[in-house]
C-alpha positions in Angstrom: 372.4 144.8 -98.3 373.1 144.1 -94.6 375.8 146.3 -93.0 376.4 143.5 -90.3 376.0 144.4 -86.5 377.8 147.7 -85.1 381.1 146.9 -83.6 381.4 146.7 -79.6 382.7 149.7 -78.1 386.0 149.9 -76.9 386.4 149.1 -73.2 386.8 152.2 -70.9 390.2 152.2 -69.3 389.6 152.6 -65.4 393.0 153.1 -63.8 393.5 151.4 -60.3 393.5 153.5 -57.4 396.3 155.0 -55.6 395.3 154.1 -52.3 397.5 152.4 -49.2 396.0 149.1 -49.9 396.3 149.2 -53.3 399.9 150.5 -52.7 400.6 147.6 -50.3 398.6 144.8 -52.1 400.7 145.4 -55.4 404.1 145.5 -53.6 403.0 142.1 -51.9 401.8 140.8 -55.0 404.7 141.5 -57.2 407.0 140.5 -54.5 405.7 137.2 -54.4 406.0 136.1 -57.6 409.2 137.5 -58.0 410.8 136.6 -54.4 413.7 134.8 -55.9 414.4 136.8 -58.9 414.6 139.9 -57.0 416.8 138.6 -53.6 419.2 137.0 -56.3 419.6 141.0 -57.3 420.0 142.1 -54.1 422.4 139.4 -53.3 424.5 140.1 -57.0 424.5 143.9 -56.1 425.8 143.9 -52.7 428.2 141.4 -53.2 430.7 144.3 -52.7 429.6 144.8 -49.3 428.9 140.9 -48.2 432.8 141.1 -49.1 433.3 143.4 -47.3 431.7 141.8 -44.2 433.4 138.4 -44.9 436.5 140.0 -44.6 435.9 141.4 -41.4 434.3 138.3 -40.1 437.9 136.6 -40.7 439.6 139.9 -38.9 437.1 139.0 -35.3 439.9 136.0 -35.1 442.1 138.1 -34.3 440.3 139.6 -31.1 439.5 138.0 -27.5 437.9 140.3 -25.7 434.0 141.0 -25.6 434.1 144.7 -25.9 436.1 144.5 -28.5 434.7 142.2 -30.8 431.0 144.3 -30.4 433.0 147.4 -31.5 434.1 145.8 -34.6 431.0 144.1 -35.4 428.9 147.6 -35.1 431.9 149.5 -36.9 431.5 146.6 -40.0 428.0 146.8 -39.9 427.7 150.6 -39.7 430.2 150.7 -43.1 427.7 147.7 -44.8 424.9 149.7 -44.2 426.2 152.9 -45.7 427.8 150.7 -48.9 423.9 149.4 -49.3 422.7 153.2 -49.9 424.6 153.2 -53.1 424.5 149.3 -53.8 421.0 149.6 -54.3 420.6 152.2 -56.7 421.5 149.6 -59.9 418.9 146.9 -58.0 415.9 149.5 -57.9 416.9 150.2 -61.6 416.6 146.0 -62.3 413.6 145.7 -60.4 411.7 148.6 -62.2 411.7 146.5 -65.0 410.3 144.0 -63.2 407.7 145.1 -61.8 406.5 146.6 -65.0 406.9 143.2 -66.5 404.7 141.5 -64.1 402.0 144.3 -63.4 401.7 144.3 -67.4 401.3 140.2 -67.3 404.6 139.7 -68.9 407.5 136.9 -67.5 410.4 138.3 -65.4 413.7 137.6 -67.0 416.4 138.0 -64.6 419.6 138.5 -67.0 417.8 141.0 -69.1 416.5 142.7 -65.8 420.2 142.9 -64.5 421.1 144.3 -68.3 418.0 146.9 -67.6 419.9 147.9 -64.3 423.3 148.8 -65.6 422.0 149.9 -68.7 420.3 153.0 -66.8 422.6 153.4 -63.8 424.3 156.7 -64.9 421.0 158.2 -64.2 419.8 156.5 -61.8 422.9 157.8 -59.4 422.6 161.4 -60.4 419.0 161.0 -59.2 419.4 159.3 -56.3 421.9 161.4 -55.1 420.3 164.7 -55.5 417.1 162.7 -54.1 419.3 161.7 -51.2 420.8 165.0 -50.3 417.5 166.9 -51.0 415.7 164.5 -48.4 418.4 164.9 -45.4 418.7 168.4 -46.0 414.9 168.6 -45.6 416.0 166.5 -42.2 418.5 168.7 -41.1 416.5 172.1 -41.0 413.6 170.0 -39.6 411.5 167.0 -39.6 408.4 167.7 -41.4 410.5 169.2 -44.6 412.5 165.9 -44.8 408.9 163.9 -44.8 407.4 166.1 -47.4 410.7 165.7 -49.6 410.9 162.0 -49.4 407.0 161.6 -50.4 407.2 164.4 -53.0 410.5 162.5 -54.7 409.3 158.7 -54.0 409.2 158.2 -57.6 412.1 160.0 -58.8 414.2 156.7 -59.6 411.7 154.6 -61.2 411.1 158.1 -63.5 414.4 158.0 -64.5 414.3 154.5 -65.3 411.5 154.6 -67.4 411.1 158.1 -68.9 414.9 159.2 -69.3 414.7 162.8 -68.8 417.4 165.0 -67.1 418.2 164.8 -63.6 416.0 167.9 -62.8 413.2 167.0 -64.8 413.8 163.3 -62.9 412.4 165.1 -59.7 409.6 167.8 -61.2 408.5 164.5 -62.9 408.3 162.9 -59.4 407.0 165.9 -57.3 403.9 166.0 -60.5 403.0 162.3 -60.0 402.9 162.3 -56.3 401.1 165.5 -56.1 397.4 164.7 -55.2 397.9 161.3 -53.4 401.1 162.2 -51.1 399.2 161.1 -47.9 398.3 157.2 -49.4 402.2 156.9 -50.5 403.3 158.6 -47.1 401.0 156.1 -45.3 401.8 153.1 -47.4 405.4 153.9 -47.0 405.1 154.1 -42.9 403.1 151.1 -43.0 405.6 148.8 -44.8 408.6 150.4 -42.9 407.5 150.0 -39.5 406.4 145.9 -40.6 410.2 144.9 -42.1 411.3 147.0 -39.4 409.9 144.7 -36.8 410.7 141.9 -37.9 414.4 142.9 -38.6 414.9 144.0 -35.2 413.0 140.8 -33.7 415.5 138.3 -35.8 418.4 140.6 -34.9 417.5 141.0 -31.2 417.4 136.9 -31.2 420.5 136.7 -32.9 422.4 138.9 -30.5 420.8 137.1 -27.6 422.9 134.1 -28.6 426.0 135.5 -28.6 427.4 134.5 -31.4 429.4 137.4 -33.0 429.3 135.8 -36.4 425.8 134.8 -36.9 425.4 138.7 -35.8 427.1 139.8 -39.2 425.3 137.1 -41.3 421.7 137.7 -40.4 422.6 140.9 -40.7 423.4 141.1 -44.1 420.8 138.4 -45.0 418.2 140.5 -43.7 419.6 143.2 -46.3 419.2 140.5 -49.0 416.1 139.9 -48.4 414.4 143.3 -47.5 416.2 145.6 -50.1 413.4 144.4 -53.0 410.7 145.5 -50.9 411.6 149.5 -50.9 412.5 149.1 -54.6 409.1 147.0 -55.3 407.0 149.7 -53.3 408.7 152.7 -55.2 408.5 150.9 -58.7 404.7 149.8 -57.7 403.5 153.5 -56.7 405.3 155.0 -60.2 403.3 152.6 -62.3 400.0 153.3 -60.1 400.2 156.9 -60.7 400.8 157.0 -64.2 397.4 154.6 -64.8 395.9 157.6 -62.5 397.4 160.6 -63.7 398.6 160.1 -68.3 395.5 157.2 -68.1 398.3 155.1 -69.7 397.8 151.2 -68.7 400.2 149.1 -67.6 401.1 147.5 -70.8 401.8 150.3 -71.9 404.5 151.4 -69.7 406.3 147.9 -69.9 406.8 148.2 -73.8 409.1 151.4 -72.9 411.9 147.9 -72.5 411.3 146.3 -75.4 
């Protein structure tokens, strides 16, 4: 009696890399497939501030002289950016689940990505906040601290997305992933920075050239629009490459935490 032929062996698991092009390609990657999903997000989450803005734009009526005008329009613009620190915290939470969705081969929904976000926002604050004041007091006593905070914490949020621990844990979580590969996410991290950085400032710079007080505010705040997926796609990218690397746990995996 035949016992048939022995059964393949299961297929080795071999995580990818954690490396600043892996880091970069992935972000690129996700972001392009998902361009529109994740700047309608951005757009739904800051509408708060673009109100904000569109309120003041109406209130530049009001005003004739030059001086004047550029004091209100860096005054509105300083407030919108400081709003967008905390208008972002539910749109990293939305786009954690999408990124896991597409790294993992699965569709992006956008309404069940938004219910994702608010779902886990209570969290997600009390991280970022601590993650927040730990970074700029790292700042304040000097440079180098604040740098090795933000790379030691760069997965804090998409931790408390995913894995629903405690605030504290949120960041011993982080500081365990990143431990080992700090210098590829610090690198990545300059690297992606200093390119939307440019280009901001090179669209700004145009804008401003021109004149025109109110296409100052609007740029403005669609450059916000559509850069604020790419921090949030990075971060949400270098969580899901360093769990492959450091539980071997593939991607799949980590997506079916949302079902």
């Amino acid at each position: 009696m035949s016992l048939g032929q022995p059964l393949p062996p299961e297929p080795v698991f071999v995580p990818e890399p954690v490396t600043v092009g892996s880091i970069i390609g992935n972000t690129f990657r996700v972001l392009g497939q998902n361009i529109v999903a994740f700047s309608v997000i951005s757009a739904l989450v800051l509408l708060p501030g673009i109100a904000f803005v569109a309120f003041r734009m109406v209130s530049l009526f009001s005003l004739s002289d030059s001086t004047e005008k550029m004091a209100h329009i860096m005054v509105t613009l300083g407030i919108f950016s400081m709003l967008q620190l905390f208008l972002q915290i539910p749109a990293q939470s939305a786009m954690m689940y999408g990124v896991a969705n597409q790294m993992s081969g699965r569709a992006t929904n956008l309404g069940e990505s938004l219910r994702r976000g608010v779902s886990s926002i209570l969290p997600v604050i009390g991280t970022a906040i601590v993650v927040g004041l730990a970074i700029m007091g790292g700042f304040v006593l000097c440079v180098i601290p604040g740098i090795i905070a933000m790379v030691m914490l760069y997965v804090a949020i998409p931790v408390a997305v995913v894995e629903n621990r405690g605030i504290g844990d949120n960041l011993r979580r982080s500081s365990q992933l990143t431990e080992g590969y700090r210098l590829s996410i610090f690198l990545a991290a300059i690297v992606i920075g200093f390119a939307v950085g440019v280009v901001q400032t090179i669209v700004q710079q145009g804008v401003i050239a021109t004149g025109n007080e109110y296409a100052i505010m609007i740029v403005t705040v669609l450059a916000s629009v559509l850069t604020m997926p790419i921090q949030a796609t990075t971060s949400a990218v270098t969580y899901m490459l360093l769990r492959q690397n450091k539980d071997q746990i593939n991607v799949s995996e980590i997506a079916d935490v949302f079902r």
